[in-house]
N, C-alpha and C positions, 0 to 999 in steps of 0.2 A: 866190316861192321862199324857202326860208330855205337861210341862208347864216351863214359863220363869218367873221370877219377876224381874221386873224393877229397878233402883232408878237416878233420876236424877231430872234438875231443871226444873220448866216449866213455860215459859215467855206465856203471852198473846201475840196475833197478834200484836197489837202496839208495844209492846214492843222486839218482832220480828223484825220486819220492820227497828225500830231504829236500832237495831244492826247490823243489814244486811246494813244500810244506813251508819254505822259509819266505820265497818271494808269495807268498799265498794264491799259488796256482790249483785252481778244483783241479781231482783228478777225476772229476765227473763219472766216477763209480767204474774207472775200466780197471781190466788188467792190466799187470807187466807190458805184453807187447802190444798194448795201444796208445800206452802212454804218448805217442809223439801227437796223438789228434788235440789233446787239451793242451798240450804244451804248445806245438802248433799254432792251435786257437789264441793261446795269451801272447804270444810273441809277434803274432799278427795285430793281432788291438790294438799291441801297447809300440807297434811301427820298430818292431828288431826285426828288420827284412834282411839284414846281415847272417840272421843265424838260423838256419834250416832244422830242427828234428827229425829223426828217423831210427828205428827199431833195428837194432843190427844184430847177427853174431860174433863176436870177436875172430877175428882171423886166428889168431893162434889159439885158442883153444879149445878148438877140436869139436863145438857143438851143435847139434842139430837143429837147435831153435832158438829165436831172439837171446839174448841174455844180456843186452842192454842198447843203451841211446847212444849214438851218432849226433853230436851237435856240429851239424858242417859249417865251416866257413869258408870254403872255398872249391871250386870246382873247374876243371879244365874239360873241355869237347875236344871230343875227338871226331870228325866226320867221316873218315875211316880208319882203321888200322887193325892191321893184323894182330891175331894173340897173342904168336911170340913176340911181338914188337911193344903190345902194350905191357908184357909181364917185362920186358925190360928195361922200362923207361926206370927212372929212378922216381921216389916217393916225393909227394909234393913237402915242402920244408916248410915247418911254423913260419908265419911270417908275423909284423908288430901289431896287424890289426887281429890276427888271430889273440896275441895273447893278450888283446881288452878283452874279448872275450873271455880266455882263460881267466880272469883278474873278476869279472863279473861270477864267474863261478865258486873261485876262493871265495868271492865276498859273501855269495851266501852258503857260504858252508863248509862246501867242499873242500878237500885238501890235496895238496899236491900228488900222495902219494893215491888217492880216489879218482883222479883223470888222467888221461891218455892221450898223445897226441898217434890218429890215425891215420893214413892218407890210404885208402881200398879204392877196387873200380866198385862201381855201382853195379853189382848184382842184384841187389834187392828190391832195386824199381823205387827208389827214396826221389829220382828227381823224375819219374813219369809224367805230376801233375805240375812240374815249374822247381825251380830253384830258391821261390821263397814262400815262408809260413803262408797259409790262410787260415781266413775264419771256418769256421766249423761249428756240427752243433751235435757234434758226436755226444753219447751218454751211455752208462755200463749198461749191462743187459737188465732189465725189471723183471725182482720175484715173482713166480708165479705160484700162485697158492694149489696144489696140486691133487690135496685132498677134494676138493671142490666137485661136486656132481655133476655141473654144468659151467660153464665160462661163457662172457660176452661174445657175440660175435666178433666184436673189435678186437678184444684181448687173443683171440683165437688167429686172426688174423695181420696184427702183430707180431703175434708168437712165429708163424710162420713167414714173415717179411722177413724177420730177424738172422733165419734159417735156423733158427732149431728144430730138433729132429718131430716127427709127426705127432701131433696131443694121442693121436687113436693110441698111441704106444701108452700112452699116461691114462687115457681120460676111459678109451673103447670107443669100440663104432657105435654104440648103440648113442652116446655125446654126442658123437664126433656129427654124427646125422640130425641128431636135433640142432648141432651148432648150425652146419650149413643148411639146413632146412628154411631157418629162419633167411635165410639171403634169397632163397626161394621164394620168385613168385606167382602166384598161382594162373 
């Protein structure tokens, strides 16, 4: 199999936030575990192609879903190797340009005992789309007014690009067929 190993620091969501709050990064209205597309996005503009985000869960504590950011700086390919061979290698080591990075984080905020140095394999699919940030034009999901008798076509079909679950569940078929009615031509 090939395979990537990680190493980089990894802030909790709070501790996210804050620094997205200090270098004045939007967090474009997401959640917790999408925090890496705006962050991403700003690190890409502003040419830190050194330093990847990604959503991770902490190895040692035991959790079923994201619970915080992965700032990678560094990554080694493997083009093949076996499992037990990769669970035995040894963890990749802080090196000095990791800790500009580190040093960039302290400076906005963050504190020594708020970051972690990690080195994981990539389970997560963090480096599927490339090894550095891009732009993006990610944005949280838009309220929808639910009380509403009828909704736009467009709004309607939004709603379901987005993949939330079906209006007919909210709205009724007896909507849901005036919405797509309207797409209907005669």
């Amino acid at each position: 199999m090939s395979a990537c190993h990680l190493g980089g620091y990894y802030l909790d969501f709070d501790t996210t936030r804050a620094l997205m709050e200090f270098y004045n990064i939007p967090d474009k209205g997401v959640e917790n575990d999408r925090l890496d597309y705006p962050l991403n996005d700003w690190l890409a503009k502003n040419e830190k192609y050194e330093v990847l985000a990604g959503t991770i869960m902490h190895p040692s504590k035991g959790s079923d879903v994201e619970d915080g950011m992965l700032l990678i700086t560094q990554q080694a390919w493997y083009k093949s190797i076996s499992r037990p061979r990769a669970m035995s290698l040894a963890p990749l080591p802080e090196r000095n340009v990791d800790v500009r990075v580190k040093r960039w984080l302290v400076g906005g905020g963050a504190t020594e005992d708020n970051i972690e140095w990690l080195s994981v394999w990539d389970t997560f699919g963090l480096t599927v789309y490339g090894t550095r940030p891009f732009k993006n034009n990610v944005h949280g999901r838009r309220p929808i007014n639910l009380d509403m008798k009828t909704i736009p076509l467009a709004t309607y079909q939004a709603w379901v690009a987005e993949g939330r679950p079906d209006p007919r569940t909210f709205f009724g078929d007896e909507v849901y067929e005036m919405m797509t009615a309207k797409s209907r031509r005669p």
